[in-house]
VOKE-391248 format. One record per residue (C-alpha): x, y, z; residue in three letters. Coordinates in steps of 0.25 Angstrom, whole numbers, plus 5000, padded with zeros to 4 digits. Layout:
// residues N
XYZALA
...
***
This chain:
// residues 704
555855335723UNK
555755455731UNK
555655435746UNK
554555535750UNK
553755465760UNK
552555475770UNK
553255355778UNK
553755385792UNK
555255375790UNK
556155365804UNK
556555495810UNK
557455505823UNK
556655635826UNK
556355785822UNK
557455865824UNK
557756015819UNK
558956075811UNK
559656195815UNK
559656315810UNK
560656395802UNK
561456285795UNK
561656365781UNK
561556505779UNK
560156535770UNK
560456625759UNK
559856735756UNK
558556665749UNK
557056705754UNK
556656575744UNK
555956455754UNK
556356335745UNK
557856395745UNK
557956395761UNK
557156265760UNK
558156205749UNK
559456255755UNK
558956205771UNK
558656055765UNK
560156045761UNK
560556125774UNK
559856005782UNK
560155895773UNK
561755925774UNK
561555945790UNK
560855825793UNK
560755715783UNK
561355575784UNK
562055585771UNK
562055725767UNK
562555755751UNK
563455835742UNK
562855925735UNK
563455895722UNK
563055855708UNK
562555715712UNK
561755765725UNK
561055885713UNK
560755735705UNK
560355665715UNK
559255825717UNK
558955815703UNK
558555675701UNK
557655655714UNK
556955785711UNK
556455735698UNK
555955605702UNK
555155675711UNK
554855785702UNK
554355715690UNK
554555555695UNK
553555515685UNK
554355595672UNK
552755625667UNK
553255775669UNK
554555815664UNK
555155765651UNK
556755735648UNK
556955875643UNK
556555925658UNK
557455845664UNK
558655875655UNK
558356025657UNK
558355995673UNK
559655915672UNK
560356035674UNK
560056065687UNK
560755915689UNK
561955955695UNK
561556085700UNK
560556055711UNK
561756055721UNK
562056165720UNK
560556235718UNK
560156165733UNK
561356225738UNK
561056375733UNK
559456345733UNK
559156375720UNK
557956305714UNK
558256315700UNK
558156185698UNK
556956155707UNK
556056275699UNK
556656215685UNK
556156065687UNK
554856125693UNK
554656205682UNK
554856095672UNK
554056015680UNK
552956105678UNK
553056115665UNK
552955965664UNK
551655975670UNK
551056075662UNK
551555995649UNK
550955845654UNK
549655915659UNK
549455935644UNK
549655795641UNK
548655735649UNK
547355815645UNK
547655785629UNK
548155645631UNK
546855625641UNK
545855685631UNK
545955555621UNK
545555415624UNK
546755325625UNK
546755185617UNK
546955075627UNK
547154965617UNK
548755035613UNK
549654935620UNK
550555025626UNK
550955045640UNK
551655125651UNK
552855115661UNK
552555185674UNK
553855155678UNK
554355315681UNK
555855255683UNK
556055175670UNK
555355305662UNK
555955425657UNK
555655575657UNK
555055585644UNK
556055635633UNK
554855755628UNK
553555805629UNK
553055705620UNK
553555585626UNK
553055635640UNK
551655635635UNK
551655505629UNK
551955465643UNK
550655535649UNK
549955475636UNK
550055345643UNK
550355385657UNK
548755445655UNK
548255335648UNK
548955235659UNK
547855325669UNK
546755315660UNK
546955165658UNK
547055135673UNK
545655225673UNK
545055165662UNK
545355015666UNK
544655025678UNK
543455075674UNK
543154965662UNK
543254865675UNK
542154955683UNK
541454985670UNK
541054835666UNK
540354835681UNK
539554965679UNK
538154965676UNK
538555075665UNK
539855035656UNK
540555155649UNK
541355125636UNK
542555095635UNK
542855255631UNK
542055295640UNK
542955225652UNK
544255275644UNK
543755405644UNK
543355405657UNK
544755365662UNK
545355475654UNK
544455575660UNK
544755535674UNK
546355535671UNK
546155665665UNK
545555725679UNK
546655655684UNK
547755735679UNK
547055845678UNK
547055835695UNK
548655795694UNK
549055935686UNK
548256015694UNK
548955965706UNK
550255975701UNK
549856115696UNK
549756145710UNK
550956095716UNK
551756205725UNK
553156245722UNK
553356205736UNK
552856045734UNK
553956045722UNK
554956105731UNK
554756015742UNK
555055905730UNK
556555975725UNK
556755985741UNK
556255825744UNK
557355805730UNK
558455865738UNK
558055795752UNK
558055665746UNK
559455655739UNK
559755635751UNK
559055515756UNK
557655475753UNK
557055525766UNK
557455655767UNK
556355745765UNK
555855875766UNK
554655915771UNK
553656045769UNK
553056085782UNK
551756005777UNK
552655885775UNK
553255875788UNK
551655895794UNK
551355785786UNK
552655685791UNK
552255715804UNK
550855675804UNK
551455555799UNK
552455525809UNK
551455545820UNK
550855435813UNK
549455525812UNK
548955495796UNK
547755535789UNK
547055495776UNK
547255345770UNK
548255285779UNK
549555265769UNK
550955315769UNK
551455365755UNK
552555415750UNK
552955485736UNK
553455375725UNK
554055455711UNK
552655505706UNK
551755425716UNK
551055405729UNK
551555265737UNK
550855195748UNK
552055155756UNK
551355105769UNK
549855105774UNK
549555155787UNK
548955045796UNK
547555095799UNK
547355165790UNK
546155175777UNK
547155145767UNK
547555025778UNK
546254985782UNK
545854975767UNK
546854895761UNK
546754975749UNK
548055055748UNK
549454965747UNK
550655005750UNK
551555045737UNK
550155085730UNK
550655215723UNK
549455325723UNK
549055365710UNK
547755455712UNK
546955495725UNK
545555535724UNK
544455595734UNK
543255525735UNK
542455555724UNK
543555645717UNK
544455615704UNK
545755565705UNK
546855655708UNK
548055595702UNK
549255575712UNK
550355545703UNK
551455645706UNK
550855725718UNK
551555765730UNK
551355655740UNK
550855755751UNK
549955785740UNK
549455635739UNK
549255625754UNK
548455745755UNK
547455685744UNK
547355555749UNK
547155615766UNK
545855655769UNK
544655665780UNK
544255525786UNK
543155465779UNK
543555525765UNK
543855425753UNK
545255455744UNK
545255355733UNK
546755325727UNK
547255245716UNK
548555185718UNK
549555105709UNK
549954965716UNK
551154895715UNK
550754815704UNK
550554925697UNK
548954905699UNK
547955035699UNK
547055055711UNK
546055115717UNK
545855125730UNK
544955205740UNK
545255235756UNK
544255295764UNK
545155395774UNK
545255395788UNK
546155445798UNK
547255355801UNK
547355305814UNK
548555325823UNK
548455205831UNK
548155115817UNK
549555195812UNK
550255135825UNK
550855005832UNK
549554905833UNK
549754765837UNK
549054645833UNK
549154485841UNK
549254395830UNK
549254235833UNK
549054115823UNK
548153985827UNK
549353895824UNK
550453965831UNK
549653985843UNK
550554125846UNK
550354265849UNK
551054355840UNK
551054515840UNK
551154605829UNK
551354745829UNK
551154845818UNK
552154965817UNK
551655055805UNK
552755155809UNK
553755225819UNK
552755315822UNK
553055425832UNK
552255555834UNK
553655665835UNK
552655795838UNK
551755715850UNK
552855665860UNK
551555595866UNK
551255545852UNK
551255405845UNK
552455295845UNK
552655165840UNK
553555155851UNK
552655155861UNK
551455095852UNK
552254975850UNK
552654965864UNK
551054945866UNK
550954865855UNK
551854765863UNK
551354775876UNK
549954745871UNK
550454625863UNK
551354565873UNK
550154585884UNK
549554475874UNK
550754365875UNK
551254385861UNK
552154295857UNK
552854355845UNK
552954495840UNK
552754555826UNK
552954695822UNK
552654735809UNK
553654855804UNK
552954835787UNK
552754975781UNK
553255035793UNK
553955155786UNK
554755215800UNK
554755305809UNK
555255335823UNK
556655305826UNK
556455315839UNK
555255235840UNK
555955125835UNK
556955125843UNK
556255115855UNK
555355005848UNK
556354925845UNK
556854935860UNK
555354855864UNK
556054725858UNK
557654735863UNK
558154765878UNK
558954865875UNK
560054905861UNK
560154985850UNK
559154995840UNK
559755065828UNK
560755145825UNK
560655305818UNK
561855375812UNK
561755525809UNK
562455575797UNK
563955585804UNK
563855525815UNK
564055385822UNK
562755305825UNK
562055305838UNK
561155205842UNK
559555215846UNK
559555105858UNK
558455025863UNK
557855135875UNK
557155065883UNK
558154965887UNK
557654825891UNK
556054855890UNK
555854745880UNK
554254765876UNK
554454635867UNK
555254515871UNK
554654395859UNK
554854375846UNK
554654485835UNK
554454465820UNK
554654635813UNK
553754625801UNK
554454735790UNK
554454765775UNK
554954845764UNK
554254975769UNK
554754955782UNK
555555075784UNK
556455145794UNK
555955125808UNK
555354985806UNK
556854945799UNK
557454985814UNK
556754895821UNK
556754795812UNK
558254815812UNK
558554825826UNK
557454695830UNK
558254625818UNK
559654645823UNK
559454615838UNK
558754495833UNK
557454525838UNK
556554505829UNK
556354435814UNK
556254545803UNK
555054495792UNK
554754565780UNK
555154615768UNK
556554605763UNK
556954705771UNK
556254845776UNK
556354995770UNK
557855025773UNK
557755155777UNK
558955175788UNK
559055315790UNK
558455425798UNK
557755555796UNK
557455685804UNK
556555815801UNK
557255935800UNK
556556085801UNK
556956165788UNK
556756295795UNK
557856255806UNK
558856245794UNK
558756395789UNK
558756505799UNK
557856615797UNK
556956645786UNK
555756615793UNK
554756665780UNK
555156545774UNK
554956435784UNK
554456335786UNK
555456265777UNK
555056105780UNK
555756015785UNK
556855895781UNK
556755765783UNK
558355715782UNK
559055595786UNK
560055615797UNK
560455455800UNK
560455335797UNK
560055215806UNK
560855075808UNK
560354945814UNK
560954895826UNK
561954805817UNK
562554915809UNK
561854905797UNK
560755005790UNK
559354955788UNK
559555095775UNK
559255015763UNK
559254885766UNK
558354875778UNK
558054785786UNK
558054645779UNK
556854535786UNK
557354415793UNK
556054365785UNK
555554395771UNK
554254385768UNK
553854395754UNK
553454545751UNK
552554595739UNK
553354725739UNK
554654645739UNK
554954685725UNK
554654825726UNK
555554955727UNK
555554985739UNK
556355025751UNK
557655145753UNK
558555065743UNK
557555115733UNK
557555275736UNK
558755335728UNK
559255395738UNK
559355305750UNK
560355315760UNK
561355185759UNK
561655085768UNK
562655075778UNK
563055015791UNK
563755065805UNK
564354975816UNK
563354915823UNK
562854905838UNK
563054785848UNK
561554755851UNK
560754625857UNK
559654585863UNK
558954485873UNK
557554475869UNK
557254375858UNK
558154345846UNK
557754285835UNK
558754165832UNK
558454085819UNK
558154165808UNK
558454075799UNK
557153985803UNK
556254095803UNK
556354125791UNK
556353975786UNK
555053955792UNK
554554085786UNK
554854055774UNK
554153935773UNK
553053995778UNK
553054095769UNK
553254025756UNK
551853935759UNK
551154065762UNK
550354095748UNK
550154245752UNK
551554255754UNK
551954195741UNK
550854285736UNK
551654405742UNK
552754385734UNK
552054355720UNK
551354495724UNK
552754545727UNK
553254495712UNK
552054545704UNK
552254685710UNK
553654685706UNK
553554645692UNK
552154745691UNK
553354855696UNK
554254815684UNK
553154805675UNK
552754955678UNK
552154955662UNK
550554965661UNK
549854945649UNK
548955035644UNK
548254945635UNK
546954905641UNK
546854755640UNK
548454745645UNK
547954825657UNK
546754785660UNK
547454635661UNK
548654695670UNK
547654765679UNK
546754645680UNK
548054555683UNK
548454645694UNK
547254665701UNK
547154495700UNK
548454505705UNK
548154595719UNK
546954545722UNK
547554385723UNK
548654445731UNK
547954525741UNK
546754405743UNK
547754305746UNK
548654425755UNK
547454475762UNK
547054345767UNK
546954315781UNK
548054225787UNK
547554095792UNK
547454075807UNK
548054195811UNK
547254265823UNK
547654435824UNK
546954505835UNK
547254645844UNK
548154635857UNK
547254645869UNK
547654775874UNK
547054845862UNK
545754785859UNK
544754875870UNK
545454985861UNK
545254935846UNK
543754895850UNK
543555045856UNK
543255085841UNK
542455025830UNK
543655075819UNK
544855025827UNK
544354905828UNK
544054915811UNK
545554955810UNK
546054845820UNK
545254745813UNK
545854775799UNK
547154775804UNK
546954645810UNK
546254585797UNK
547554645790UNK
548554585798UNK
547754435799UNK
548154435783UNK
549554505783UNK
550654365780UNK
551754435783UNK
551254465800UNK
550854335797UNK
552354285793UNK
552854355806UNK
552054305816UNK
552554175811UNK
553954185812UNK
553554225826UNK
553054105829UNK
554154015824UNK
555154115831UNK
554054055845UNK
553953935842UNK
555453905838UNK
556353955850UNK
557553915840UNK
557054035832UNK
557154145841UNK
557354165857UNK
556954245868UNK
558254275877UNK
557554375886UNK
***
């Protein structure tokens, strides 16, 4: 998978790169200069920088075309075998700046888009016999480039007649309500019309693609041999990461990042449509986005700025998108747009208390580490969460939990400053630049604790970066009981922005170059270890339906590995939790009589053997069955998981009710999020083990 992502990842800052660092030859060519200043950069500053030798040229070669042709519907064996010599060579091309081998594999590509668009019209132009028991695997992994022309086009025969069946599926359902039922024909031909428009859309778009968008792929190739969050970024792409840092979003309210061939949901923005909605799910892959009352445009394939700027648009608009599901399930989904609200992307807390425990429990949501690095006067969730405590201890709280799920990162120094609310004083983490020994980001405010009581962190799998120092740091001082999924992200390492045109000195004509995104350090909990690969493991597992997924850095092909540096004396006086070991007993059992936990699980199992499946019939009757089943399927898990929990009571902190009831659509949003969280088991599970960590001094004690 290829690590191209709209989530915030942890940066130490901006910082610039001197000028002058290798002499520019004698080249007037813009992607030359932009070539030769990405390795200039990358063997400056990167943590681990490469050799440029034959295995680095591989390591080029194979990254550049998975993301070129990931799907292998374009290009056949014979390409690939008459690219294969450029294997070894791109080493030394890079060094030199020759593109030879980036015009070849573009050329060919574009050859093998002129050769499938011919398919698809022809093989569109019959009616396709659904009673054929035949099938196709849609897993781009186990497939091979085809070995001919021939064989390529028997695989869009039934990669076609895969989107016309989806097509034609659906409509016998709404067709046996309508007032006037087409045929059987008809509806087939229908379908067929309607996949025709479809990639008819596709190949004009990719007819259309700038050199420069291929470029900026070869160039992302190069970047991401040396880890997957190195990056680089056209001026446009660097607007856009900015926007997002500042935590100011527009359109539907969903992170996405590019997956092979596809579009992934990755988080949804709290407040947002897609949130307010519940339509959209994280790990839905976009398939097509459409305007309201428009066709279809087929998404398959297309850039991901691309993607976002279909699915953006003015407030009050309507985009309609269908998305594949983890079970492998089709659907189709709507979402007015609206702006995303800041606030609603920011810290918000919530006072939640249950009939039988007869205790006050606060919860905070941190959707990220948001800091705004353009407006020194601009949002923190530093400071947010500093108000975020003051409120819900002004309300005698008596247990805290902070929820860190889908927080995908953000500021470094935000979260050292944030973990410094709940310690006197100590270090936080540890960063080590490429060379270097590690210093250590301390607690700065030394002995302003905002939060003295017992604090459950609530993580998952898509916990990343920023949320895994916390979690790390509260987790080694003993302040806090880690609950979650197995373990978060693993992402340990740190990135800054470097400016292109400070690398290459003259040549003003042909700036602006873009900039680099390039890890320059790696961080280290407090004890010595790296949370890079393997996270942060819970104190408490909760059953997870993504358990089985692939997911995390141990999954991108060219993470960094783990290591481990000596670690740091550190303590505290606050509140120590004592006796794991009962929590988790007591968790356990609660959790193995909860039917909507068991349910999790099961949901958890069906979505990983759907994944290893990844074989659709395109016989009618078998898929009608299987889509039947599945649909069956989500609709028992999502009644029995979006039920209310029983004698659980969620209301606002005082402090911020005059302001919710100021306006008729906060007081919409606040309410739906309130609604959300009166169901969510696993806020539920937390505020539980707080109570026991209360109720059982043995469990836990308060030394301050």
């Amino acid at each position: 998978m290829i690590f191209r992502s709209f989530i915030i990842t942890a940066l130490a800052g901006l910082s610039l790169y001197t000028a002058g660092i290798f002499p520019l030859k004698n080249n007037s060519d813009q992607e030359t200069m932009i070539i030769q200043a990405v390795k200039a950069v990358l063997d400056q500053v990167h943590f681990d920088p490469k050799n440029m030798d034959d295995t680095f040229s591989e390591d080029v070669f194979e990254t550049y075309l998975k993301m070129l042709d990931g799907s292998k519907r374009f290009l056949t064996q014979k390409d690939i075998q008459s690219l294969e010599v450029y294997k070894y060579k791109l080493d030394d091309q890079i060094v030199a700046g020759d593109l030879e081998f980036f015009e070849r594999s573009a050329q060919l590509f574009d050859l093998g888009l002129q050769k499938t668009k011919a398919f698809y019209p022809e093989i569109l132009d019959n009616p396709f016999d659904f009673n054929v028991d035949e099938s196709l695997d849609l897993d781009v992994e186990k497939r091979k480039y085809a070995k001919n022309d021939q064989e390529l086009k028997e695989y869009w025969r039934k990669l076609l007649k895969y989107e016309t069946l989806t097509r034609f599926a659906s409509s016998i359902e709404s067709n046996e309500k309508s007032e006037n039922p087409k045929s059987k024909a008809e509806l087939e031909k229908d379908a067929r019309e309607k996949v025709k428009k479809i990639f008819s859309d596709f190949y004009t778009r990719m007819e259309k693609i700038r050199r420069s968008d291929r470029f900026e792929l070869y160039v992302d190739a190069i970047a991401q041999v040396y880890d997957p969050h190195t990056d680089y970024f056209s001026i446009k792409e660097k607007e856009d990461f900015d926007i997002r840092m500042g935590n100011k979003l527009e359109g539907i309210g969903a992170r996405l990042q590019s997956e092979d061939d596809y579009t992934k949901v990755v988080s949804i923005i709290v407040g947002g449509p897609a949130w307010k909605d519940k339509v959209l799910e994280v790990n839905d892959l976009i398939m097509q986005v459409a305007q309201e009352g428009e066709e279809y445009v087929n998404v398959i394939g297309m850039h991901l700025e691309d993607v976002v700027q279909l699915i953006r648009g003015k407030k009050g608009t309507k985009v309609k998108l269908q998305v594949k599901r983890s079970d492998g399930s089709i659907k189709e989904i709507i979402i007015e747009r609206d702006e995303v609200i800041i606030e609603e992307g920011k810290a918000k807390s919530a006072i939640l208390l249950k009939e039988t425990q007869q205790k006050k429990f606060g919860y905070i949501s941190l959707p990220s580490f948001y800091l705004d690095f353009e407006d020194p006067n601009g949002s923190s969730c530093a400071d947010d969460i500093a108000k975020e405590l003051t409120k819900l201890k002004a309300d005698n709280i008596d247990g805290l939990v902070l929820d860190l799920r889908f927080n995908g990162g953000g500021s470094l120094t935000d979260v050292v400053e944030m973990a410094g609310f709940f310690i006197e004083e100590g270090p936080i983490v540890q960063v080590k630049p490429r060379g270097r020994p590690a210093y250590v980001y301390n607690d700065t405010d030394r002995g302003d604790v905002k939060y003295d009581g017992p604090m459950v962190i609530l993580v998952n799998s898509y916990s990343v970066s920023a949320s895994e120092i916390l979690a790390a740091a509260m987790q080694d001082y003993g302040r806090a009981v880690i609950v979650g999924s197995p373990s978060t992200f693993g992402k340990g390492t740190v990135q800054r922005f470097f400016n292109l045109d400070d690398a290459v000195p003259g040549n003003s004509k042909f700036k602006p170059l873009g900039e680099l995104k390039a890890t320059t350090q790696k961080f280290y909990r407090i004890n010595g270890g790296s949370t890079q690969m393997k996270g942060v493991e819970s104190d408490i597992v909760l059953p997870d339906p993504y358990v089985y997924m692939d997911s995390g850095e141990k999954e991108l092909p060219t993470a960094m590995k783990w290591s481990s540096i000596d670690s740091r004396e550190y303590h505290q006086n606050v509140y120590k939790v004592s006796n794991l070991t009962q929590l988790k007993s007591k968790s356990e059992e609660r959790v193995n009589k909860n039917p909507r936990f068991k349910a999790a699980l099961e949901q958890g199992n069906i979505i990983k053997e759907l994944k290893e499946k990844n074989v659709v019939a395109l016989q009618l009757d078998k898929f009608l069955a299987e889509k039947k089943k599945n649909e069956s399927t989500d609709k028992k898990y999502e009644d029995l998981l979006d039920q209310k929990i029983d004698q659980l009571e969620i209301f606002n902190p005082k402090a911020d009710m005059e302001y919710i009831q100021s306006d008729t659509s906060r007081v919409a949003r606040n309410n739906d999020w309130l609604k959300s969280l009166g169901s969510d088991i696993y806020a539920d599970e937390a505020i539980n083990i707080l109570f026991d960590m209360v109720q059982s001094p043995s469990l836990s004690s308060n030394t301050k």
